[in-house]
N, C-alpha and C positions, 0 to 999 in steps of 0.2 A: 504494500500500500504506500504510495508517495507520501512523505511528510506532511503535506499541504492539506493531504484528505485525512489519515490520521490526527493531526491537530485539528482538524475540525471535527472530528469523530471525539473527540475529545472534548471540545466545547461542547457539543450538545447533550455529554453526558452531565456535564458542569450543571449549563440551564435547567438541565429537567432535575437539579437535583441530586444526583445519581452518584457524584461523585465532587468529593471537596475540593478547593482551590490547591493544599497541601498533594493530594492523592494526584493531582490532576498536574503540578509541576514537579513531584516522585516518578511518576510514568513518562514523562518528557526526558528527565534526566537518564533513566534508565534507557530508554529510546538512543538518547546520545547516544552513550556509551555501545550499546550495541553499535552504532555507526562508528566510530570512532575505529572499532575493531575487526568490522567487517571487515574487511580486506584478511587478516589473518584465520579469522572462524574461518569463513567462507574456501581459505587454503589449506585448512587443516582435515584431512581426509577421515582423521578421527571423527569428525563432526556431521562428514557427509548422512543423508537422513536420518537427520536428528532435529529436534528440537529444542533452540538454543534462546536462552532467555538471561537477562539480567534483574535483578531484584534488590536491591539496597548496594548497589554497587556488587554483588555477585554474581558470577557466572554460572548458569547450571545448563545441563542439559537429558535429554530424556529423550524416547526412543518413541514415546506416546506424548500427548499434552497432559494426562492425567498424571502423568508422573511429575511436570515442573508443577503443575499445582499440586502434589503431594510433595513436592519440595519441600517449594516456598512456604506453603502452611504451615505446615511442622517446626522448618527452621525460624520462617520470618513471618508468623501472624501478621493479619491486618495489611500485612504490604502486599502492595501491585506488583508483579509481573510482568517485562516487556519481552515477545520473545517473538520469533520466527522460524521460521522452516527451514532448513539448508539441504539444498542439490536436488527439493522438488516446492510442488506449487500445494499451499493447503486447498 
């Protein structure tokens, strides 16, 4: 998803509520970062289909999306999640 439409997938969870001002620049930042790194995820063949996500400035990855939310939960209540696919299309 382009950043342009993410951010705005974003806002509109803001207006309806859905999601705090704090939760809402947590997942941008996390977003960074995944950018930031893509270039090496992306070349790391350990990562090919997988799903690779960032969470409080951590990296995790999983092989299903049920598993970064069984992560993130576990290790880091309450926090968002930003993650994506690597080397196919959700």
């Amino acid at each position: 998803m382009p950043a342009n439409d993410f951010d705005a997938l974003l806002e509109e969870e803001f207006d309806a509520g859905l999601m705090t001002q704090d939760e809402m620049d947590d997942m941008l930042a996390q977003r960074d970062l995944y950018e930031t790194n893509r270039a090496a995820i992306e070349q790391d063949p350990s990562n090919d289909g997988l799903y690779v996500g960032f969470v409080a400035g951590n990296m995790i990855t999983a092989d299903i999306i049920q598993g970064l939310v069984d992560q993130f939960e576990t290790q880091l209540p309450g926090r968002l999640c930003y993650f994506e696919s690597v080397g196919f299309d959700i």
